[in-house]
N, C-alpha and C positions, 0 to 999 in steps of 0.2 A: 224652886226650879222653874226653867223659862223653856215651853217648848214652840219651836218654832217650824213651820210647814212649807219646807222650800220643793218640794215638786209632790205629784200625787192628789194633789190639793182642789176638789172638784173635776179631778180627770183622774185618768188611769193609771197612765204612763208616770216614769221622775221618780220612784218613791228614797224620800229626803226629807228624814225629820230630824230637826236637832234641838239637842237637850242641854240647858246652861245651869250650872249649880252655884246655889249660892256664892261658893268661893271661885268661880270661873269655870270649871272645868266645861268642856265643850265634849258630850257625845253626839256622833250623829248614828240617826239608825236605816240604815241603807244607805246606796250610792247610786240609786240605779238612773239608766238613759228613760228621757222621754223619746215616744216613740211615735212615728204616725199623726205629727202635729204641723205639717207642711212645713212652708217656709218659715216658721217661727222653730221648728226644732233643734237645726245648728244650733241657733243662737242659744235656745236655754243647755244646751247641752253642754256651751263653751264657756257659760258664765253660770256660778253656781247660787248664786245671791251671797254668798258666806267666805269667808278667807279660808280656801284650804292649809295654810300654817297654822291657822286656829284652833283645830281639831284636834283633841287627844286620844281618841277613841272610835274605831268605828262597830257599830257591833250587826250585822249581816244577816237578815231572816231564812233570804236563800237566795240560788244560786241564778234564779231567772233574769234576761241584761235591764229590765225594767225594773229590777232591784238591786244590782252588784256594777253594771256593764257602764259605769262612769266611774270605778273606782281607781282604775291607771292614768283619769286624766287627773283623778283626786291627788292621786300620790306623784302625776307628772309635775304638779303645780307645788310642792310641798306637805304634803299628808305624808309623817313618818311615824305616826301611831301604831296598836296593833290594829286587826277589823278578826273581828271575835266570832264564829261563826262553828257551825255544825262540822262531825268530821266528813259527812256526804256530800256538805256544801263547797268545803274546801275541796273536795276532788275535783267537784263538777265546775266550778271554778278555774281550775287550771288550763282546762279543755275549753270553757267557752267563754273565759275572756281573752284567749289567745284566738279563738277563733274571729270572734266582736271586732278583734284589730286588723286581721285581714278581710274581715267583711267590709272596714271602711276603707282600707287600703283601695282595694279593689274598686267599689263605689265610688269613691272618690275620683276616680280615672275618669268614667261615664260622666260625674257629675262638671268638671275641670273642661270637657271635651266643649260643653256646650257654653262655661265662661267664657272659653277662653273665644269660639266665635261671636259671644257678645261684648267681647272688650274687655272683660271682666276679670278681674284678679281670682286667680287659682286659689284655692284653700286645700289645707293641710288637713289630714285624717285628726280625731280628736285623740288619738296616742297612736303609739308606736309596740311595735311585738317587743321591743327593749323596756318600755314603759311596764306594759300587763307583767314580765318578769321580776321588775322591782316589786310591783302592787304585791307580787305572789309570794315574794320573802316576806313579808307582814301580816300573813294569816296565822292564826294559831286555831287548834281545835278543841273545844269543848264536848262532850257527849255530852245527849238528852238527859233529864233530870240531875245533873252535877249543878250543886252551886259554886259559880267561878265568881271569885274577887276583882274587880276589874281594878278598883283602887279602895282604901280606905274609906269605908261607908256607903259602897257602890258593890250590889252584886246582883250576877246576871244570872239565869237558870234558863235552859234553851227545855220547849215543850215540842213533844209533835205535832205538828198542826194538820197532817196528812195532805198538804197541796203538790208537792213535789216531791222526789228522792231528799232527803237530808234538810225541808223545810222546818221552818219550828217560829214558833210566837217566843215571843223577847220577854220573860217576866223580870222585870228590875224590883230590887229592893235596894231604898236607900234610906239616910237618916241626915236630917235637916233640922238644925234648930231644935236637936234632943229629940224627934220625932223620926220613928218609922214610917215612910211611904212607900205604897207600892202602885207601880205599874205596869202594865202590861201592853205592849203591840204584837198586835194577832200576825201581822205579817198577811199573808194569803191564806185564805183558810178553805182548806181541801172538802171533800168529797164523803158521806157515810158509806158502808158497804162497798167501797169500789173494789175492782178489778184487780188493782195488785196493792196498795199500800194499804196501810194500818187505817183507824180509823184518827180522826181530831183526837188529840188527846185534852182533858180537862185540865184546866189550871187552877190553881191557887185565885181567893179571892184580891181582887183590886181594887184599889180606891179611885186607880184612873183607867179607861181604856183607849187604845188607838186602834181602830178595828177597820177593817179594810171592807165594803160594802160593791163591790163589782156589779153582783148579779141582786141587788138590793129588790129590785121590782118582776123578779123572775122567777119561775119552775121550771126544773129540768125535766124530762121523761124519764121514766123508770129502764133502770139496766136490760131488762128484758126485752122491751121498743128498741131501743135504740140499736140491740144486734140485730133485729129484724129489719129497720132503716136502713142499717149498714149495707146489711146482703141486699136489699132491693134495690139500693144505688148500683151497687157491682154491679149485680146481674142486669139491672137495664143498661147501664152506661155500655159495657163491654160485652154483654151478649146480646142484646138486643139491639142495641144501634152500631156494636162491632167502636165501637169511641174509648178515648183513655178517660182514665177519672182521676184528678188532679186534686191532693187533698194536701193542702198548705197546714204543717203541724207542726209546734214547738218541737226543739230536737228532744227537748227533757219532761217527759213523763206524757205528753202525749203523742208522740210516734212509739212510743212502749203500747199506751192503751191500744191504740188502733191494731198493730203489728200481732198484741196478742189476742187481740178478738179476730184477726185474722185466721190466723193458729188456731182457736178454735174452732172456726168453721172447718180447718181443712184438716182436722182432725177427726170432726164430723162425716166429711166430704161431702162438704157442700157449698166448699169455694169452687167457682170455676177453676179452669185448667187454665190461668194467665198468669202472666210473669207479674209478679210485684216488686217495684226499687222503692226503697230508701234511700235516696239521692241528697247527702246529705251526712259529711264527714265528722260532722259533733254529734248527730244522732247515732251512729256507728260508736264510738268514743263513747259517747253517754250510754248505749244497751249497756258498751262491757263494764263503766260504774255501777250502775243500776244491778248485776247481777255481782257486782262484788261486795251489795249493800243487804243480803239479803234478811237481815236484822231490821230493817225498814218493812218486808214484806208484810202481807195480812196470813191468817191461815187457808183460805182459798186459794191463793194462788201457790204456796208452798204446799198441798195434797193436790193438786194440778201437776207442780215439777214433780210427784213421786212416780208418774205418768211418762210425762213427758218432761225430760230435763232443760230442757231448750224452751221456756216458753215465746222465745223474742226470735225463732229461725222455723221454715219449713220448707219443702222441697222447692217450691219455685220465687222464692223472697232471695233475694239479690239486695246485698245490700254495697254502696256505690260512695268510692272517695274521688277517686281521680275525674279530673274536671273533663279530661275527653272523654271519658264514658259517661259522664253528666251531658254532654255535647250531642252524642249517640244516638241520645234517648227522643229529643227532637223530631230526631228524624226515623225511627222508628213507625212504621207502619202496619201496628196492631193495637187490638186490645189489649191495656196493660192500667195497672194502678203505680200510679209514683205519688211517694209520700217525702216530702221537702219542706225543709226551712226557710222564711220564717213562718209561723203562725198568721201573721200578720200581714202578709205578702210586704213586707216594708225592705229587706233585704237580702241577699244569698241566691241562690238557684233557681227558687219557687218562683221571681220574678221572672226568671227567661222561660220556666216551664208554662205560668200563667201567659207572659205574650205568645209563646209562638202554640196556642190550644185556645185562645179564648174567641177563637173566630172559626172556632169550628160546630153546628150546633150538635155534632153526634159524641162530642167530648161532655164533661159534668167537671164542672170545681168544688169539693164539696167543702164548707169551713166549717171546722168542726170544736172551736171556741169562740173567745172573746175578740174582737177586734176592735180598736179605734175608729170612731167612727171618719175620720178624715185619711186612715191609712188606707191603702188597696184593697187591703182586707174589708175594712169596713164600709167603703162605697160596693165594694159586691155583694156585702152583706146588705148594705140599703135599696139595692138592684138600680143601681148607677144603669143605662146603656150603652156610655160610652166611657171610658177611663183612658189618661194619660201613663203610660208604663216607658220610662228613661225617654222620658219628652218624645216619644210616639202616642197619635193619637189612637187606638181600637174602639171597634165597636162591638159587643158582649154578646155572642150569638150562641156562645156555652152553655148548657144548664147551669143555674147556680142552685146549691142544695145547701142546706144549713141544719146541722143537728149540734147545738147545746149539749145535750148530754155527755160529750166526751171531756166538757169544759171540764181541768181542775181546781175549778171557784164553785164552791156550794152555792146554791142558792139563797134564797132571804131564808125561808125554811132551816137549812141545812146552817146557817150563821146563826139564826135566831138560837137551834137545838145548840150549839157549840157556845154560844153565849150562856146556856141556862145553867151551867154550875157557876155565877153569879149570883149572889145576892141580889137585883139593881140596887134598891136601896142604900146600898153601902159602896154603892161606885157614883163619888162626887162629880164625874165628868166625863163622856164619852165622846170621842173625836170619833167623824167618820170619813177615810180616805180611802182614796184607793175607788174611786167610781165617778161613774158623770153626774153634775148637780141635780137633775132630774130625778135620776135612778137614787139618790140620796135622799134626796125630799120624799121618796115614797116608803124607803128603807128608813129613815127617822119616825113617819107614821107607827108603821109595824113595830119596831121599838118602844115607842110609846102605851104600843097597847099592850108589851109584855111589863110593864114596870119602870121602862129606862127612862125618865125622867128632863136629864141634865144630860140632853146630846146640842155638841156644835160640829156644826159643817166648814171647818177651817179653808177660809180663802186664797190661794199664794201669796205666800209671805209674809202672813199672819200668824202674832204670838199671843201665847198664855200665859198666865202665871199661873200653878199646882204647886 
């Protein structure tokens, strides 16, 4: 078998790996957009390196658009496979790659306004809401630990990997040339002890790994810190400088953590008395998943709801679809917290919320994961003082706050412990994706010194032979 590394590959964003068997067959494993990669993004987004006719398989870790959210251009181009996936992932799927399509609908107006004064040819969104509808007649669901047959000599077992609602590591077993091999892609791999999901679940031993290293050179702060970080942002942002606090969060699994560590405190009473939105129609849509998923939960947070049933609602949490009341919010003159898509500031809401706040210095933007370093996100994370937002130039006079901890990517620590029901010894080969080459080269050290031996850092568009 030939694996090949068409996005994810010493960066974040794209994750696109695909698998050629002996006798041809083509799975690929994910479909996701790259994100936050400037003026080079269209273009990988709109060319995949690979023939989407090609493909006979796709098989889906989860449902975040940096791994699912090029799947409608996959299937606009001809991909008529199935894409094999979780049953949580298929929900959350429905919702946010319908959303993805009018995220770039819309985007695309803004971005068209300023070709079109430079002379410049208009471009078209990378699929259409008719597209994402085809994509979504192609999923089928598997549940955790089922082995499903994908073809003759090809089977797939979906694990929990605890990074999201319905995430899960890919273990493949296959047989080649009279030979069992197995593999496994970790996908994103979650968090120990969190807040509401289960823990990483262990897998079966590999011969190969594809393992995703994010936070490869990082420590998060412990669950405890970070509610304390939390309340002291509030409380200074909005009682003490009377300013809103603008916190840019994935719609799926981290506008949950946040919303329910709010819930906590004002359970406690020891949230201020200020309005909190949710600005942000797929985080809406993804709470009501998330609570229909409750077989994903941990036990913490299920003797939490025997408490309190509602852990995602409390008295002044608002949560907001319609775009004029997203409009409202602007102009708004109080203390308030809004919490908006994307994570990354790269698309949706959170962009009009960050322009028209970030030139205030009594507001805070707090980012509360991972961001590309070249997306909005990431130049605020780097403490940029000036940033372009929809070819406006601002200058950053907002707190910028940064707490990791909310990330759902474990750290090196939290990969390494998730990695230890391995053997190394007995894994011929570990690929590591899913991070920047830097943060890799540090995260392959630390590997080393547990056992792992035989790691490559796959370039774009580079193959193997296993």
């Amino acid at each position: 078998m030939q694996i090949q590394f068409f996005g994810a590959a010493r960066t974040v964003t794209g994750s696109k790996h695909l698998l050629t068997t002996v006798d041809g067959k083509k799975i690929l494993l994910d479909c996701g957009l790259f994100q936050g990669k400037g003026s080079e993004t269209d273009d990988l987004n709109r060319n995949f390196g690979f023939e989407p006719t090609s493909i006979d398989y796709l098989i889906l870790s989860h449902a975040h658009i940096d791994h699912s959210g090029n799947i409608p251009r996959l299937v606009k181009e001809g991909f008529s496979g199935k894409i094999i996936c979780t049953p949580a992932t298929n929900d959350l799927c429905k919702i946010m790659l319908l959303d993805s399509a009018h995220i770039q609908e819309n985007d695309i107006k803004y971005i068209n306004k300023r070709r079109i004064k430079r002379g410049e040819e208009a471009l078209k969104p990378l699929y259409s809401v008719s597209d994402v509808q085809k994509a979504l007649d192609l999923f089928e669901s598997v549940e955790y630990n089922q082995t499903y047959q994908v073809f003759d000599g090809f089977n797939v077992t979906f694990t929990d990997s605890g990074h999201i609602l319905g995430s899960a590591a890919v273990n493949i077993e296959f047989v080649e040339n009279d030979k069992i091999k197995k593999l496994c892609f970790t996908g994103d791999i979650g968090r120990y002890n969190g807040s509401i999901l289960k823990d990483p679940q262990p897998f079966t031993q590999a011969d190969y790994i594809i393992s995703e290293s994010t936070y490869g050179d990082r420590l998060h702060s412990d669950k405890a810190l970070s509610e304390k970080q939390l309340f002291d942002v509030v409380y200074h942002t909005c009682i003490t400088k009377k300013g809103k606090l603008i916190i840019p969060a994935f719609s799926v699994g981290r506008t949950q953590e946040i919303v329910f560590a709010l819930d906590a405190m004002e359970n406690k009473k020891m949230l201020p008395k200020i309005k909190v939105y949710v600005d942000s129609p797929l985080s809406v849509n993804a709470t009501n998943i998330m609570k229909a998923h409750p077989e994903c939960f941990n036990e913490d947070i299920l003797n939490y709801m025997k408490k309190d049933s509602n852990p995602f609602g409390f008295g002044n949490l608002i949560y907001i679809q319609d775009v004029q009341d997203s409009k409202m919010l602007n102009e708004l003159d109080e203390p308030c917290i809004i919490i908006s898509a994307s994570g990354m500031v790269e698309a949706g809401r959170i962009k009009h919320h960050v322009a028209n706040n970030i030139a205030n210095p009594n507001n805070t933007i707090l980012i509360v994961g991972y961001a590309e370093p070249n997306s909005l996100g990431g130049k605020l994370r780097n403490g940029d003082k000036h940033v372009r937002i929809f070819g406006e130039d601002y200058e950053v006079k907002a707190d910028i706050r940064i707490m990791d901890s909310y990330s759902a990517h474990g750290d090196y620590k939290e990969m390494i412990q998730y990695l230890s029901c391995q053997n190394a010894k007995e894994v011929k080969k570990l690929f590591l994706v899913h991070g920047e080459y830097e943060t890799q080269i540090a995260y392959k050290e630390k590997l080393e010194e547990v056992g792992f031996k035989k790691i490559e850092i796959p370039a774009q568009g580079s193959a193997f032979e296993i």
